[in-house]
N, C-alpha and C positions, 0 to 999 in steps of 0.2 A: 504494500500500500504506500503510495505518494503521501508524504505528510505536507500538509500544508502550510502555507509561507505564514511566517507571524503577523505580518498585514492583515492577513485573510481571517485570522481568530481572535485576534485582539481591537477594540476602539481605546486610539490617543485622545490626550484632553482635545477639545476642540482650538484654545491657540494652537498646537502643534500641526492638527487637521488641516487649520489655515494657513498655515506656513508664519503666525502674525508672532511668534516670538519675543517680547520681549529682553533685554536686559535686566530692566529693573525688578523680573519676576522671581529673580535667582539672590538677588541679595534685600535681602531680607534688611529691614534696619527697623529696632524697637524705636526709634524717635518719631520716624515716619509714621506709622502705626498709631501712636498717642496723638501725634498731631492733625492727622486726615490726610496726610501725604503721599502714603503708601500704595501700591496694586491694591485692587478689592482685595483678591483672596488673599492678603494679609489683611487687610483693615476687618473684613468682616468676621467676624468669628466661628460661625456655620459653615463657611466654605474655605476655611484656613483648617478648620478640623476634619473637614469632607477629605480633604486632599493632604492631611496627616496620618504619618503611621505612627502609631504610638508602639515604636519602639521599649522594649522591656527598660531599660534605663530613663527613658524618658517619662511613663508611668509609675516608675518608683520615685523620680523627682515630683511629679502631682501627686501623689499620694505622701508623700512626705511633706509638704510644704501645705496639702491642707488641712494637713492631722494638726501639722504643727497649730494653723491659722484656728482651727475648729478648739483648741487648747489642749490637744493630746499630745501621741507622742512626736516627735520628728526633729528634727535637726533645726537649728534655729539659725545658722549661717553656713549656709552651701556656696564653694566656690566653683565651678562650671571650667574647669582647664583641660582643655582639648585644643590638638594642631588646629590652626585658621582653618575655618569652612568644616569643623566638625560637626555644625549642629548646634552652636554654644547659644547662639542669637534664636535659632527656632523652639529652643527649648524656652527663652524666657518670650518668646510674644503665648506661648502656648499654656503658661502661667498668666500672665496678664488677660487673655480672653478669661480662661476658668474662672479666672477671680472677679476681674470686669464684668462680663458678660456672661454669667452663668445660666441664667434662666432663660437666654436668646438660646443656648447649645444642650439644654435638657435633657432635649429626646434625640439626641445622636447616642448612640447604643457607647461608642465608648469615655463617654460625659459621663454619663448616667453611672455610672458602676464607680466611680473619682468620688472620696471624701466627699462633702459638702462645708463650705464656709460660712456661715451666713454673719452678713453686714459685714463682710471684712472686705479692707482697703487695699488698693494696690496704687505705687508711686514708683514714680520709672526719672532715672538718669540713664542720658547716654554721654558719656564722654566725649563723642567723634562730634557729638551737634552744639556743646556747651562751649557759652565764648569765658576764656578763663580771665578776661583782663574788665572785661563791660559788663557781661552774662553773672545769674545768679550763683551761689556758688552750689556744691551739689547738696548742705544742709537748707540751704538758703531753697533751693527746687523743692526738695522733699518739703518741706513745711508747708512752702506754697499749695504744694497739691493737696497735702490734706489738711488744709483751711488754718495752720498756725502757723502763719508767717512771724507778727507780731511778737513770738515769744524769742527769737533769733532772729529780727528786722538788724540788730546793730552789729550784731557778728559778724551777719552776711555782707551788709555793705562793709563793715572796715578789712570782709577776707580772713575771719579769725575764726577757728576752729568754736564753736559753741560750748563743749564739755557737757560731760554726761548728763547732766544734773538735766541740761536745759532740753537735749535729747530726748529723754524719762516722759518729762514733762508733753511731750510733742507725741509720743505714743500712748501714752496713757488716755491722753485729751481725746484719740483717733480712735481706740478701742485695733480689732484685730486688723493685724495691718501689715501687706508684703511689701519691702521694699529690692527695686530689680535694681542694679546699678552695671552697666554695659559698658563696654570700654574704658572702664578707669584707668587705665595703664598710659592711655592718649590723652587721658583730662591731668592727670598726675604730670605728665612732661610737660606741658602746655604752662602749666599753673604754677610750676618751679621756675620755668623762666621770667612769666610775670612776677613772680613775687621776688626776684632780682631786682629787675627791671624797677617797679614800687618799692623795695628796699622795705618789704614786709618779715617778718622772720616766717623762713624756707620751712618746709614741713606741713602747714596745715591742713592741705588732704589727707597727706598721712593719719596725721593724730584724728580726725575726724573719721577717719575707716577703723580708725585703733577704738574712738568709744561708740560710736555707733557698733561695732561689732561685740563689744560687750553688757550695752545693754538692751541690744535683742538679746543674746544671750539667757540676759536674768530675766528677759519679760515670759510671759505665759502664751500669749498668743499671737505674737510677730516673728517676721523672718525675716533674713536678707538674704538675697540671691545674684554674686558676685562673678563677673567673668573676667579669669586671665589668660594671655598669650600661654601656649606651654612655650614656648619661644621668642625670642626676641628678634624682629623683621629687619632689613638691613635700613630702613629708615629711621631704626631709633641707635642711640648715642649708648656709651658706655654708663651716663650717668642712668640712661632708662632703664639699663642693667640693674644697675643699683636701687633703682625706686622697685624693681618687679622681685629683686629678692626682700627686699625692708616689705613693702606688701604681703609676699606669703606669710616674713616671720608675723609680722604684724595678726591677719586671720588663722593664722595655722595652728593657734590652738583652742580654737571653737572651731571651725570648718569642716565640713563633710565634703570631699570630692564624687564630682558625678562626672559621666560618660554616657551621652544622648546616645550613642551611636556606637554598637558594638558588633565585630563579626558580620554573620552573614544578614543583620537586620537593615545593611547598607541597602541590600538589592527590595527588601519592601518601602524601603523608605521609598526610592526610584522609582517602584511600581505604581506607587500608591498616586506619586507629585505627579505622573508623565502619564499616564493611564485613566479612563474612565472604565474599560471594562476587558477584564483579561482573559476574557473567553469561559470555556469550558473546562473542568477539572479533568477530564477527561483526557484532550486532543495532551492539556499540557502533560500529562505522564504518559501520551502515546510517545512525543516527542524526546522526554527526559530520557524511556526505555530503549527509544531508539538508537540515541548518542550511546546509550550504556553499553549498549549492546557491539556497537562501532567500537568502542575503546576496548573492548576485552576479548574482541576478534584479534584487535594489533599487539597485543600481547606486549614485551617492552620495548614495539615502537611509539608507545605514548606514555610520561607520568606515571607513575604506582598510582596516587590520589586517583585520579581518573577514574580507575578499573575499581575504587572503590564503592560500597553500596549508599554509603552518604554521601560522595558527588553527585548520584541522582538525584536526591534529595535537592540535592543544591542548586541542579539543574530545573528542579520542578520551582522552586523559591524564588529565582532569578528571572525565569519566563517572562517576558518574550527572550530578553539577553541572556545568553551565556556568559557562568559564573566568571569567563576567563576575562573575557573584556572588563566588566565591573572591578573586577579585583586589580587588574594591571592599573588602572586608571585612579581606584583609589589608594590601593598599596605604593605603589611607583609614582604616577605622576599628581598620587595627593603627598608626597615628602616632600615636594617642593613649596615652600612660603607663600608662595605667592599664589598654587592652585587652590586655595581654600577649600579640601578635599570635598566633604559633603556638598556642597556648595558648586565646588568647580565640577564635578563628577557630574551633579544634575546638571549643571547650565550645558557641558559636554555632551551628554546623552541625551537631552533635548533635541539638541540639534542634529543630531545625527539620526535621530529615530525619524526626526520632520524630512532629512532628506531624502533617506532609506524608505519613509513612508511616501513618498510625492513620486519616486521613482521604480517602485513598487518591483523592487529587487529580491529576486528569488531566494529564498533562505527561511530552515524553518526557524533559526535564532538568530540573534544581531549580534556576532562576531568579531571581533577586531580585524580578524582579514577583509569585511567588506565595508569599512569606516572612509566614509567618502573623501581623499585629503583633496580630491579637487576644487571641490564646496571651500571657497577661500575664508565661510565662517568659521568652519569646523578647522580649518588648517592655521587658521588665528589662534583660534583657543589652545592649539599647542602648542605654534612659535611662540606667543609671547611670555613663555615660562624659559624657552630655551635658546635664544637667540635668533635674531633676522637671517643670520646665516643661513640658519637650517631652510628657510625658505625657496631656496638656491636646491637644497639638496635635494627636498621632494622634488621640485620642477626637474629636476634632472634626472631623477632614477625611478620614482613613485609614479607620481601623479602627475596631468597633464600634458601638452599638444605635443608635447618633444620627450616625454619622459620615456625612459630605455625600459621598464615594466611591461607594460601595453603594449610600446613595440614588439616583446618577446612573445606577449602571449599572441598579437595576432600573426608572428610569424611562425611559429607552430601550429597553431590552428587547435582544432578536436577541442578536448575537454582543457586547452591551456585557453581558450580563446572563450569560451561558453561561459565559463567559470572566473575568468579574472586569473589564472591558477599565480603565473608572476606576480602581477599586482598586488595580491591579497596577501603572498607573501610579506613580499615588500612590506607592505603597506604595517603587517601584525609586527613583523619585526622591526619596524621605526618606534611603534608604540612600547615598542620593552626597551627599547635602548635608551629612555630618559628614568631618573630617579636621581635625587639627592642621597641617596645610601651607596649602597657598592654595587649592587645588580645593575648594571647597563645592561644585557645583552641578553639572548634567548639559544634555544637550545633545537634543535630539530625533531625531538617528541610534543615541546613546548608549539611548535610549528605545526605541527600535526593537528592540535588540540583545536587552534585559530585558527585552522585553515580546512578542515574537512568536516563538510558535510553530505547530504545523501545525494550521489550523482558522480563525486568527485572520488576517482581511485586514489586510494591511500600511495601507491606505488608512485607516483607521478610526485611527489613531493622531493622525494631525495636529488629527483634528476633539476626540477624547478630553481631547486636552490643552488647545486651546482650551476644551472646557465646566470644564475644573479649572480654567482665569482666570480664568472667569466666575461659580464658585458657590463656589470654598473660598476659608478666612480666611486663613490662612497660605504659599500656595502664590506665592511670588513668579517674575516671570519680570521678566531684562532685557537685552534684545540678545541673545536667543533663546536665554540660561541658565533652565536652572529648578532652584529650588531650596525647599525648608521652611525659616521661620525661625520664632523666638518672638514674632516682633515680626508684628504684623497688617497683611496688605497690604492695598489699597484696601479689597476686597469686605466686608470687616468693620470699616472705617473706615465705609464706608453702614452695616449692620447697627447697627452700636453709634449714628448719627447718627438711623437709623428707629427706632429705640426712644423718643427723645428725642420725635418728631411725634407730635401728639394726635388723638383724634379729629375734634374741630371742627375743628380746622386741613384735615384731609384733606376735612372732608365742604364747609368752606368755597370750598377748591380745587375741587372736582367741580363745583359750583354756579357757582362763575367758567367754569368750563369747558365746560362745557354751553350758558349762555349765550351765550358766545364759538362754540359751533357747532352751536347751535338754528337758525340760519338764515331765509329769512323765506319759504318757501315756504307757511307757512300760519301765522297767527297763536300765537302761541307764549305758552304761559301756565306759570312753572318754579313748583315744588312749592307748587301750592294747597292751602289747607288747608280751604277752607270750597268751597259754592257760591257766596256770594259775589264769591269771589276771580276769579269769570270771567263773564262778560256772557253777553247772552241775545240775541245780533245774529245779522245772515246771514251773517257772517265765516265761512272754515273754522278752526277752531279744534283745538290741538292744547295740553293740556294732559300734564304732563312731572310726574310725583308724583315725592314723594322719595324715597330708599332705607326709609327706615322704612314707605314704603306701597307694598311688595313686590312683586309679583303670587304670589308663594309665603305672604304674609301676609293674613289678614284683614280684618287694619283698610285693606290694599290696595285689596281689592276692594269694602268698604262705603262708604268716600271713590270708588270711579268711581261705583258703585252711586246716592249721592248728587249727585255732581255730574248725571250726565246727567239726572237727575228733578226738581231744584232749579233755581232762580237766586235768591240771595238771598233773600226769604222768599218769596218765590212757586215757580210751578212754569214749570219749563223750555221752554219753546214750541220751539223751533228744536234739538229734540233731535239731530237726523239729523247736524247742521254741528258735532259734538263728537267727539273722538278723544281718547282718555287710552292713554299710555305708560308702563310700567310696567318697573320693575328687572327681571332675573332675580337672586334669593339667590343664587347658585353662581358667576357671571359678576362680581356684587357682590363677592365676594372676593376676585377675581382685579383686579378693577380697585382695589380699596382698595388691594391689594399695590402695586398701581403707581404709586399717586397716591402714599404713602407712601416709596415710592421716590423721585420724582421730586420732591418734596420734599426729601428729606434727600440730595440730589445738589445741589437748586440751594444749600441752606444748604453746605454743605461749600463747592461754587465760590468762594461768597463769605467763608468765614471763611480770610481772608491767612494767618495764624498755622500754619491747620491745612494750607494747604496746601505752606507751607515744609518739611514732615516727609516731603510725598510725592517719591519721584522723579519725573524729569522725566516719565517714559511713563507712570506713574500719574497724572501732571496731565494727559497726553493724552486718557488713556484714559477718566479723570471726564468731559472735556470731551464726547469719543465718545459714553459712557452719557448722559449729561444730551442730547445731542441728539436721539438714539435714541429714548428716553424720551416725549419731547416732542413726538418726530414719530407716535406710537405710541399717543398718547392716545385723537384722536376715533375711531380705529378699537376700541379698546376701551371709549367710551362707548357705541358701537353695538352693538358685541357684550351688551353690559351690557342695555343696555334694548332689549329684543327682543320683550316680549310687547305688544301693542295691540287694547287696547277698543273696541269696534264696539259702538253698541247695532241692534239688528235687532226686527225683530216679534214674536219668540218671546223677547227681552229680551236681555241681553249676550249679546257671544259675543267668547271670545278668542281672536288671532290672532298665529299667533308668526313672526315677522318673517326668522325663520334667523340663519345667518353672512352677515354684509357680504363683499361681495367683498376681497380682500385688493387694499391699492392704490386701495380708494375715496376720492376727497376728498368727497362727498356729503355734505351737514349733516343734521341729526339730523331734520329737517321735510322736507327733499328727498326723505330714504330714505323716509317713513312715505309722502308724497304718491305717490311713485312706488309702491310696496306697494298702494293702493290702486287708481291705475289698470290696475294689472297684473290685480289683483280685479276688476276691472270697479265697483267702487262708485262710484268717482269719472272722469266718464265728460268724456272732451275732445269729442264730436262724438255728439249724439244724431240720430236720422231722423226723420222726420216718421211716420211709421207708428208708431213707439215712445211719440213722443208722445200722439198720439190711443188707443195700447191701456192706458199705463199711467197716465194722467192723466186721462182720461172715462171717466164712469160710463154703463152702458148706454145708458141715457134721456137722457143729456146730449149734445147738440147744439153745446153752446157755449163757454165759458170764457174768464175770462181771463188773459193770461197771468202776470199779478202772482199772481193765485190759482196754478195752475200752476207756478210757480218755488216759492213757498211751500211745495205739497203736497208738493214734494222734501226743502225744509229742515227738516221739520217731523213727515215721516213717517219714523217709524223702519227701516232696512233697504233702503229705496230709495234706488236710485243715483242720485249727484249731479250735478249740471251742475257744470263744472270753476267756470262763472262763468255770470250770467248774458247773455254771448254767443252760450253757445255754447247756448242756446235759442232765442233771435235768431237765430240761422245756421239751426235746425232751423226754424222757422216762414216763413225767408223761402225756403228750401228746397223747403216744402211746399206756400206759395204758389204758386211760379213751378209744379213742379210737378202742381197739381192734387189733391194727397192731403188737403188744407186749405185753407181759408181764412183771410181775415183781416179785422175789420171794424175802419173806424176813426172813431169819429164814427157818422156816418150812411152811409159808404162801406164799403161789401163789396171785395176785390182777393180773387180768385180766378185763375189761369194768369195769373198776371202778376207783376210787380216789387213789391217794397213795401219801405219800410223802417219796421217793425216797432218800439214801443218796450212795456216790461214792462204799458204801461195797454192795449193793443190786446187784440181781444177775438177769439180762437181758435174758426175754428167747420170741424165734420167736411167735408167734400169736398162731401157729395152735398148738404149745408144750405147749403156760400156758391154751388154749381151751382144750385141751382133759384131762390135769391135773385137768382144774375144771372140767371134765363132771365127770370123776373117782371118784370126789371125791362129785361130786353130789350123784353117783351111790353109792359107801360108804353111805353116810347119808341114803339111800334109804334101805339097809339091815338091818339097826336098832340092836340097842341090842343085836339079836340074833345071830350075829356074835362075838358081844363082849366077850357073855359069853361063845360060842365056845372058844374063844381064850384064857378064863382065866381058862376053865378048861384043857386044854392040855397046858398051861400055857409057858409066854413071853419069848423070847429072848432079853434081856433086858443091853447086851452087848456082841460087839464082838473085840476082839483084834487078829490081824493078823502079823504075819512076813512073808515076802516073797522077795526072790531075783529077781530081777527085769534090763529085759536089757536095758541101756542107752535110744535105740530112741523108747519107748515104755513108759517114762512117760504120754504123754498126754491121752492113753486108758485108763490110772488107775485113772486120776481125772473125768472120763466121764465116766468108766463104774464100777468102783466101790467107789469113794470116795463119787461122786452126788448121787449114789442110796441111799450109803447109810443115805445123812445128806437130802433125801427126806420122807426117815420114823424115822428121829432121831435129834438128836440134832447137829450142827456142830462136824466133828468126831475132835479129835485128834491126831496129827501127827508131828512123829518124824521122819526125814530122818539120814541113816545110809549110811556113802557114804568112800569109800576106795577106791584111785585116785594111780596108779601106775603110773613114767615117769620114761624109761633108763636115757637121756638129766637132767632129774632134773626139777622142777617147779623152774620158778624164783618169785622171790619177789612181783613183778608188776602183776600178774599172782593172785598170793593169796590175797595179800594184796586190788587190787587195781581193781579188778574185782570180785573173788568171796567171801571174806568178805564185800566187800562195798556191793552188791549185796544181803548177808544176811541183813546185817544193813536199806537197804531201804526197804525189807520186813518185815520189824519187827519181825526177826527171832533171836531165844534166842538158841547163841552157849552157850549146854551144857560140850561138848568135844573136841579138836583140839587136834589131836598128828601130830608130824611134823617127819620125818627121814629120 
């Protein structure tokens, strides 16, 4: 069963409904109250006690104070010393109505059951409202209000403590009578400096708390009801020191100490002030059972408490909120002075219940992982206990348009994105890292507690908080504490170091890098800029362009464009034996990110100074990154450079290389060479059938195989012999075989052995079959032809000149140069050539096509005339 959200089961007062919250409805002040100043629900008494919980310490204070008033038994001066914001102020407006307004609050069920006082007075000082230098003084108030002024008229105006006597008199005349006095500790400082100032003699609030507290004391049916700091705030002096210890000694030996506010009566207190109506008893122990049952699945990944039977309990008391939020807030961030625990805790869970209620946020209890810090109210209410700084912090890690939390959860997506899962972390772990005690920081069961409820897998937490080590600036962890501080952990120590690295610097690193694992699988040529920059040989050749020549960019593709069609100022012969490598733009980013990194990691290593500031495990942990890093790179050069240039017969074509295997050590030439024989372009083992279809032309008979190797290198799109052995293998293949032959010299091998070198001359099967029958049929004539032949005797050299038309060379090496080096020795051959142009030959023309062209044929220029 889906339990239902706390929204869906509980009604908020209606301010909180309407979002109209005030300030002033959290601080309570008894002056306000007497005067008509205050919010209704203090002023009126009916709805001040609607919206009180009478706390077990705060019903022993009404029942003591009106036994006392009634003339039974009870303490007759109670001091009220509790941290700021414990309750001190609500417990005396809550005497003041009882006493005041008793008969208005009758029939409230827990009026009703409270002593009864009848005709008895109540008189109220607040220190914070009394002016000490113009204003009555606090005997001079008290008499006022209960109608004997007159008997202490000359006291008051000359500032002079009245003495008992005249006191007696003042209560006696009043009959039963509470007097409340608030903030004395503010009225006492105030009234010492005046009576400098006036050159009064110093002390007379003192001595006026010294006998007014002893003759309540001895009266029968009066009280006083006194509040002090347990603490001194950093706005009061050493002298205030001094007045708040002479005060205790002064009541501390009539005085009874109380505590409004004890243990878990915090979370009815919050219920009671923020709530109209808390549902069903029911849904709330479906829910308690729930969590319970959640914590004692995880066995000790959460708390011992937890898995105990009275956390439930705790969890049914605290409903809608979990106990853990309430407690952090008042244990932790009520230590600090300034939060006025009770006080600060409601005014704090006010508002967050208004926003959590308005934005009607899934959850069946109100958690500290889903405490809104973006809500600038809610994130006020805890900068200003712990600095503006921290302001910076959430915006940057927590909460808000840029903050690295969110980003994390929506870049994992599933149940990190659904759930807040980063965020909430974050978020519960800012809230444990403040306290004025020694607990800064939280624990990862403690995470657990704040962070899981039904939906959310438990398992997802460990990994959550490792990605918060890994990407936010302030999130410190050590010896498995985690905590926010102001101070920058590692991850922004790199951050602030990567901002420092340049461009060149990263693009120079790349270039180290690359070369360091280009590899030597094929001739490796890094960021060319010209055609120049790469030779025109039978090498395989892999040229590596730089980032600025993209394959997403232009000027990428007109630099491969020109490489493969150029060599230096000529044109490229051996186009097939070239391969260009190209960036991906998008992959390019990801790898600058890293190189940038992996930089400003090794600088950090080595700056001594800086790393004195880190803790030990942040010096670990640099060490971890920088190795990580490092081992992480060729696999991101490869990703990087993915796309590869082929040129083919219909002209480029790009080929995108994929994802590397993760776990490759293959170099960057390794991966391309393999790439291609996967393609089949680049071929380890040809056939002899392969050779003869895709290397002879119809008509041709013959070849050889330096030609042949060549027609590979040279023709765009056809596939390559790995080397040329492995043409060698195919022709001696085809030999043995019978699918070719091979002539060497003057010698034919046909079905037989041979060892083949690139000058051997490749001819079809059934041309080296009929060549050996020929010449079977030869041997078979014997002698008698010989000596026919020596008596009409040899032709034993023929030298020819002939003029011969341009597209008519290839007849004359097939029908007369082959016959003849088939009955002779290779002939010799001189070409005799005479090149007419009107336009003129240029340079590039002679130099750079048809002399280089002799020179790669090992042709010996006898004569050049030029004119």
């Amino acid at each position: 069963m889906t339990l239902p959200s706390w929204w869906q089961v509980t009604i908020p007062h209606r301010d909180i409904r309407e979002g109209k919250l005030s300030e002033a409805i959290f601080a309570a002040d008894l002056g306000d109250v007497v005067y008509g100043k205050a919010p209704l629900e203090y002023r009126d008494a009916s709805i001040f006690f609607q919206k009180t919980y009478l706390t077990q310490g705060l019903k022993n204070l009404l029942e003591n104070v009106l036994s006392r008033l009634s003339g039974g038994k009870g303490d007759a001066v109670i001091q009220l010393q509790t941290p700021f914001g414990g309750g001190k102020t609500h417990a005396l407006l809550a005497l003041y109505h009882v006493v005041r307004h008793r008969k208005e609050i009758e029939h409230l069920t827990a009026v009703s059951e409270l002593p009864e006082a009848k005709d008895a007075k109540v008189t109220v000082f607040v220190g914070t409202q009394a002016d000490a230098v113009s204003g009555k003084t606090p005997w001079g108030e008290i008499a006022e209000q209960l109608g004997q002024y007159e008997i202490i008229k000359e006291h008051d105006k000359k500032r002079i403590a009245p003495g008992k006597e005249k006191l007696r008199q003042i209560l006696e005349a009043s009959g039963p009578t509470l007097i409340l006095m608030d903030e004395i500790l503010e009225y006492i400082v105030k009234a010492n400096r005046a009576e400098k100032v006036e050159k009064i003699t110093q002390g007379q609030t003192l001595a006026f708390l010294q006998e007014i507290s002893e003759v309540v004391a001895s009266s029968e049916n009066c009280g006083l009801v006194i509040t002090l700091p347990a603490s001194i705030l950093e706005r009061y002096d050493e002298e205030a020191e001094r007045s708040l210890q002479q005060l205790q000694k002064i009541s501390g030996r009539v005085e009874a100490v109380y505590t409004p506010v004890e243990g878990v009566e915090i979370y009815e207190v919050i219920r009671k002030r923020l709530f109209e109506d808390l549902g069903d008893e029911k849904t709330r122990r479906q829910v308690a059972e729930s969590y319970f049952k959640l914590y004692q699945s995880l066995s000790t990944d959460v708390p011992s408490e937890v898995k105990e039977i009275e956390y439930r309990g705790r969890i049914e008391r605290a409903y809608p909120f979990h106990p853990e939020l309430i407690d952090v807030l008042y244990e932790r961030w009520g230590s600090y002075p300034t939060f006025q625990r009770t006080r600060g805790v409601l005014r704090l869970v006010a508002e967050v219940v208004a926003d959590l209620y308005g934005k009607k946020v899934v959850s069946p209890l109100i958690q500290s992982s889903i405490v809104n810090l973006e809500n600038q109210t809610i994130r006020r209410e805890f900068i200003k206990h712990i600095g503006n700084e921290y302001d910076s912090v959430i915006s940057a890690d927590i909460a808000g348009k840029n903050a690295k939390a969110p980003r994390i959860d929506k870049e994992m997506g599933s149940e990190y994105e659904r759930y807040g899962t980063a965020k909430g972390i974050a978020t519960s772990v800012f809230l444990y890292s403040f306290s004025a005690g020694a607990s800064r920081e939280t624990t990862l069961p403690r995470i657990r507690v704040a962070l899981l409820r039904e939906g959310i897998p438990a398992t997802i937490v460990g990994d959550a908080v490792a990605k918060l080590e890994e990407e936010l600036w302030y999130f410190h962890s050590e010896r498995k504490q985690y905590a926010f501080r102001n101070q920058p952990n590692l991850n922004r120590v790199i951050v602030d170091r990567e901002e420092t690295i340049s461009e060149d610097r990263i693009r120079e690193e790349l270039k180290g890098l690359i070369q360091k694992n280009a590899g030597r699988a094929l001739e490796v040529y890094l960021w060319p800029e010209s055609a120049s920059d790469i030779p025109d040989n039978k090498n395989l050749k892999l040229a590596i362009l730089s980032p600025s020549c993209s394959y997403d960019s232009d000027k990428g593709k007109r630099l491969a464009a020109e490489l493969f069609e150029k060599a230096g100022l000529g044109f490229r012969v051996y186009k097939n034996t070239l391969f260009i490598l190209l960036i991906d733009d998008n992959q390019h980013v990801f790898l600058n990110k890293a190189l940038r990194r992996l930089l400003a990691l090794g600088e950090i290593q080595s700056d001594k100074s800086l790393l004195e500031t880190l803790t030990r495990q942040s010096q670990e942990e640099l060490n971890k990154k920088l190795k990580e890093t490092e081992k992480e790179m060729p696999f991101k050069i490869l990703m990087a450079y993915r796309y590869l240039s082929v040129l083919e017969n219909g002209g480029i074509n790009w080929k995108d290389l994929g994802i590397p295997t993760v776990g490759s050590s293959q170099t960057i030439s390794e991966r391309v060479k393999q790439y291609l024989k996967d393609q089949e372009k680049l071929l380890s083992r040809l056939t002899p059938k392969y050779l003869l279809d895709k290397t002879f032309g119809k008509d041709e008979n013959e070849k050889s195989l330096r030609e042949i190797y060549e027609l590979h290198l040279k023709t765009p799109g056809m596939p390559l012999p790995e080397s040329e052995e492995v043409l060698l293998d195919a022709v001696i293949e085809g030999a043995r075989t019978g699918i070719l032959g091979v002539r060497e010299n003057t010698e034919v091998y046909y079905r037989q052995e041979v060892t083949p070198t690139v000058d051997s001359i490749v001819l079809r099967g059934e041309v080296a079959s009929r060549i050996k029958e020929g010449e079977r049929e030869e041997e078979r004539k014997g002698g008698a032809e010989e000596e026919e032949i020596v008596k009409k005797g040899a032709i034993r050299r023929v030298t020819l000149r002939a003029k011969i038309p341009w597209d008519k060379l290839s007849p004359v090496i097939t029908g007369v140069i082959r016959p003849l080096m088939d009955r002779g020795l290779p002939p010799e051959i001189t070409i005799e050539i005479q090149a007419d142009s009107e336009e003129g030959f240029d340079r590039t023309t002679l130099d750079s096509k048809v002399k280089e062209t002799l020179r790669q044929i090992d042709a010996k220029i006898e004569e050049w005339k030029e004119e």
